[in-house]
Rosetta silent file (secondary structure, phi, psi, omega in degrees, C-alpha in Angstrom):
SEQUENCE: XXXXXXXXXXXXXXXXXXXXXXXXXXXXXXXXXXXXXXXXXXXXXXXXXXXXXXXXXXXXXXXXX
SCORE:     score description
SCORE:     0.000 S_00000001
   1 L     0.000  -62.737  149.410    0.000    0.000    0.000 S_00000001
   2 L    -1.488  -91.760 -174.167    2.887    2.354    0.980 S_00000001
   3 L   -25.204  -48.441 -173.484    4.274    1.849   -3.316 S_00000001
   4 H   -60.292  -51.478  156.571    0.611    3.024   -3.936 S_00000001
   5 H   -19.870  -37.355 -168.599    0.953    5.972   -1.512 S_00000001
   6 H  -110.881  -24.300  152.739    4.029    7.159   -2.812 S_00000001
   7 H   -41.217  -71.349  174.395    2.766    6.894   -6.316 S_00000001
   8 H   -63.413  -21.397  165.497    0.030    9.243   -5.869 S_00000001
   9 H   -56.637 -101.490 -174.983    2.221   11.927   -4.333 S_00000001
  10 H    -4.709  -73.872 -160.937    4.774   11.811   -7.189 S_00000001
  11 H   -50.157  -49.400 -166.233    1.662   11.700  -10.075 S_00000001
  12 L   -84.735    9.213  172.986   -0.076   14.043   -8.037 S_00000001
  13 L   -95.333   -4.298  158.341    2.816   16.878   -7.221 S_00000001
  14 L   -67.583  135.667  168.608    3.173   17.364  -11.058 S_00000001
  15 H   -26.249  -37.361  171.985    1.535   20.386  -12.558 S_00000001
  16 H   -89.025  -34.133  177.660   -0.714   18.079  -14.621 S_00000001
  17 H   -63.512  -33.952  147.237   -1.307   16.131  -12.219 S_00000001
  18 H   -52.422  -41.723 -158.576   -2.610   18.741   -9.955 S_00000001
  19 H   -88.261  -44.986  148.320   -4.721   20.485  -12.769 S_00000001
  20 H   -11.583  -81.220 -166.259   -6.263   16.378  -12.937 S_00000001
  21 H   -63.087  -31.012 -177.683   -7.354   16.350   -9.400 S_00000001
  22 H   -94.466    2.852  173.770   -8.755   19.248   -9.198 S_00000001
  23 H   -71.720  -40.533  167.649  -10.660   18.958  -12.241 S_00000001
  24 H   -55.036  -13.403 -169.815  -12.185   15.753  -10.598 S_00000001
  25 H   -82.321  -56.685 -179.469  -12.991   17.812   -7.171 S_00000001
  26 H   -48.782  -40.122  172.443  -14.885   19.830   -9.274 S_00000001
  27 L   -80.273   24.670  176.909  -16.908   17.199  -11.140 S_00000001
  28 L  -165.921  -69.426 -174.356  -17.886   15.470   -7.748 S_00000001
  29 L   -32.859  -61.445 -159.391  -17.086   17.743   -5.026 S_00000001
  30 L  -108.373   27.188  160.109  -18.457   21.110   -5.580 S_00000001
  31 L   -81.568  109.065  178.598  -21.548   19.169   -7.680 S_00000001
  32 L  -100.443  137.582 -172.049  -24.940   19.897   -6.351 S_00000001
  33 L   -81.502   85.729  171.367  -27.738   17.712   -7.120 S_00000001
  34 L     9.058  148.627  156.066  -31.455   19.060   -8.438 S_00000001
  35 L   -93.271   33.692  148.834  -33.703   18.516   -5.305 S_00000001
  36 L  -110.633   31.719 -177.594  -35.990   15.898   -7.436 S_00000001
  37 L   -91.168  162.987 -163.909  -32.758   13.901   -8.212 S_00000001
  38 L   -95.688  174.828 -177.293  -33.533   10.400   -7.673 S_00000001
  39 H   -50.479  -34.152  172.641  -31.607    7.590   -5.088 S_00000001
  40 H   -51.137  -44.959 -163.971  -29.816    6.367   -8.159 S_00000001
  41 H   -89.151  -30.062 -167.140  -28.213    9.441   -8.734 S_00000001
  42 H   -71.875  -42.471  168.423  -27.236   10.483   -5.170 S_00000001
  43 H   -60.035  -23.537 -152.207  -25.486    6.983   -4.452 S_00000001
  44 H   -66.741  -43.384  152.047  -24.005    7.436   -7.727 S_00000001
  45 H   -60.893  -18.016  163.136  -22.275   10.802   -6.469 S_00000001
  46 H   -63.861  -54.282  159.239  -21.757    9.582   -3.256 S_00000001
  47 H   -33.202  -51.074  173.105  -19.682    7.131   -4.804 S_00000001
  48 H   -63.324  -70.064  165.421  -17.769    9.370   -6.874 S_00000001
  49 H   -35.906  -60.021 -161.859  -17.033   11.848   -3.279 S_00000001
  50 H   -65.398  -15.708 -178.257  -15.812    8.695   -1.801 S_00000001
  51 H   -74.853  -59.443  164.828  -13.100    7.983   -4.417 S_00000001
  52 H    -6.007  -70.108 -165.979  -12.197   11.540   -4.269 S_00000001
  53 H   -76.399   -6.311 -170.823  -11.729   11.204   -1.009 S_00000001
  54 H   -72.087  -51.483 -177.409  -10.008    8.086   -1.192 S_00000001
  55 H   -88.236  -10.308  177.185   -7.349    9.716   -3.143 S_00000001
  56 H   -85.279  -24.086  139.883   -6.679   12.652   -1.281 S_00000001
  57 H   -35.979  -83.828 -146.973   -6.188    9.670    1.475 S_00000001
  58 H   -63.847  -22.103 -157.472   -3.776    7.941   -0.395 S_00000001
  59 H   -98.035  -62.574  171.854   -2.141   11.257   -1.225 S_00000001
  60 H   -40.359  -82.035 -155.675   -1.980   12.510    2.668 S_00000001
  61 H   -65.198   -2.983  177.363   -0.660    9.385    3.674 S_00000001
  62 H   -75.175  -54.832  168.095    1.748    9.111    1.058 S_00000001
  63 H   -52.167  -43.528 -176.712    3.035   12.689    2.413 S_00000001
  64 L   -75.308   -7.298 -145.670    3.576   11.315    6.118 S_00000001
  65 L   -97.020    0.000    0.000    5.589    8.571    5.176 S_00000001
């Protein structure tokens, strides 16, 4: 897990690699959902947030090591 960790720093301290992530924050993060959207869609974004967050995990912990 560490190799993975230390991966995602490296990819993600490049310039593209920044302008990446935060394109993805945007497309999941700071996405708000119609108040008719149905259960379907809201797991589906949930789902999305959680990788997000997954990688800015992977990223952090990559940084402590």
């Amino acid at each position: 897990m560490k190799e993975v960790q230390h991966a995602m720093v490296r990819l993600m301290n490049t310039a593209d690699g920044k302008k990446v992530l935060e394109h993805l924050k945007s497309r999941t993060l700071n996405r708000i959902l119609a108040p008719d959207a149905t259960t379907q869609e809201l797991w589906y974004l949930e789902g999305q947030r959680a990788m997000i967050a997954y990688l800015d995990n992977l990223i952090e912990q990559g940084k402590k090591e």
